[in-house]
N, C-alpha and C positions, 0 to 999 in steps of 0.2 A: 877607426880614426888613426891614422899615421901618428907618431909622434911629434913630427914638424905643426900638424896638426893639433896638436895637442898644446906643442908650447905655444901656439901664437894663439888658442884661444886662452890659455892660464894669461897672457901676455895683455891682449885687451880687456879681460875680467878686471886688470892688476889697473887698469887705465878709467876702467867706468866711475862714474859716481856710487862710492857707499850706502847700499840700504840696508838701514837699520832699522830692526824693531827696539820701540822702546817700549820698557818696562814700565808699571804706574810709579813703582819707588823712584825710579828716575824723574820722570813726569812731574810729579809730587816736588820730590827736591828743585828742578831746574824752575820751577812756576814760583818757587817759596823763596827764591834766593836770588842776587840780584849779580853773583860770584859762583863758582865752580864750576866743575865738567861737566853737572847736570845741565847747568844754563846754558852752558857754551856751546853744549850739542845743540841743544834749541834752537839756539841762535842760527848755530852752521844749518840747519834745515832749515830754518827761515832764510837764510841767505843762497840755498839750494846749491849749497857747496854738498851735501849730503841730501839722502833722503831719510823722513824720517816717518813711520810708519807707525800707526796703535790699533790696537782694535778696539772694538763698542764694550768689551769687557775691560780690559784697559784703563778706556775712558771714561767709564763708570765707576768704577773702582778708585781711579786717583779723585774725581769731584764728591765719593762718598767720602774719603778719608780728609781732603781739603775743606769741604763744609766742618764738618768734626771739629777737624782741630788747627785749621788755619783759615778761615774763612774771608780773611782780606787777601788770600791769594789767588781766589778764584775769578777776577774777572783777571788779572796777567794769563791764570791756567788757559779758558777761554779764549783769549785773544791768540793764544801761541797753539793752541789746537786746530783753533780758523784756521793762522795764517803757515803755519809751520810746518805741520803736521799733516799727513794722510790717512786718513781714516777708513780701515776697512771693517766687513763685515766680520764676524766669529767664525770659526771652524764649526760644520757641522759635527755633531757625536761621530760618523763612522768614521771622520778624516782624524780619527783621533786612534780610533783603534791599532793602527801599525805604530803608534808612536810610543806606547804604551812602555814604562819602566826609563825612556828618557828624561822624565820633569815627573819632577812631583804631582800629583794627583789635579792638584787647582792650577798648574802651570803649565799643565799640557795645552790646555788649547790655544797661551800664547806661544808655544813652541811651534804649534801646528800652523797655526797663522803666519809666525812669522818666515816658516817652511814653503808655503803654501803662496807666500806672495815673494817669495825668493829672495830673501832677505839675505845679505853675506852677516852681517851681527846681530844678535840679540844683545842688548844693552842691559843690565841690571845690576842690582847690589848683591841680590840674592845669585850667584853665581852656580854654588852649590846646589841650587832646587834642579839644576839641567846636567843632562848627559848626552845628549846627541851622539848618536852612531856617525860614525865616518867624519867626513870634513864637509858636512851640507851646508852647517854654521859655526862661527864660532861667538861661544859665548864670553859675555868681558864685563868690569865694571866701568863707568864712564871716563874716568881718568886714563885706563889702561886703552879705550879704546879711543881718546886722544891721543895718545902717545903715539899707539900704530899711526892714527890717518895721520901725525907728523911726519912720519919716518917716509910713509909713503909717498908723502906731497914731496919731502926733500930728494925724494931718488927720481922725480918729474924731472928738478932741475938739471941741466947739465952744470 
């Protein structure tokens, strides 16, 4: 690939819609609160300004910890998983293997998912459980990764 080649595909990457995997802390947070960048990610995938991705472990994970311990949050969590949200399937075990030593042991296979269906961010609070080789994605907490898609949406305008 030329480099001309190279910058005008960096150039339309810079131009697509945002996909982002979201984390259950995330998830959890934006379904429990009716304020912050958890929510407001939701939103912006509901409004399919972004896309916004989970997986079935994910998804199971935020409705075990919202049953628990917020259990009026769970029919917003649901509504925003329908409508918001894409839902894929889990990484199998071997798609996990080369990933090994980048995510914590329980976090790997939303790395791998998130990899896997070609996510540009992983959203989370747990920032520190990921380590990703190279620039496949970058990991952010949900605030942080408002701030970018601001900066980015501002360099759209002339």
């Amino acid at each position: 690939m030329s480099n001309d080649d190279a910058t005008t595909e960096r150039s339309m990457e810079a131009l697509a819609k945002p996909r982002i995997f979201i984390d259950a802390d995330v998830l959890i947070a934006g379904s429990a609160s009716t304020a912050g960048a958890s929510h407001i990610l939701l939103h912006l995938s509901d409004l399919t300004i972004i896309e916004g991705i989970i997986s079935q472990q994910v998804k199971l994970e935020a409705e075990r910890n919202l049953w628990k311990k917020m259990p009026q949050a769970l029919p917003a969590f649901r509504l925003l998983v329908e409508s918001a949200i894409r839902l894929v399937d889990d990484p199998h075990e071997n798609q996990l293997v080369s990933l090994q030593g980048q995510a914590h042991a329980e976090d790997l296979p939303l790395l791998a998912a998130a990899l896997l269906h070609r996510c540009h961010y992983l959203v989370t609070f747990n920032v520190k459980h990921y380590h990703p080789e190279g620039e496949k994605i970058i990991v952010l907490r949900p605030g942080e990764f408002l701030y970018r898609l601001r900066q980015q949406l501002m360099g759209l305008i002339p």
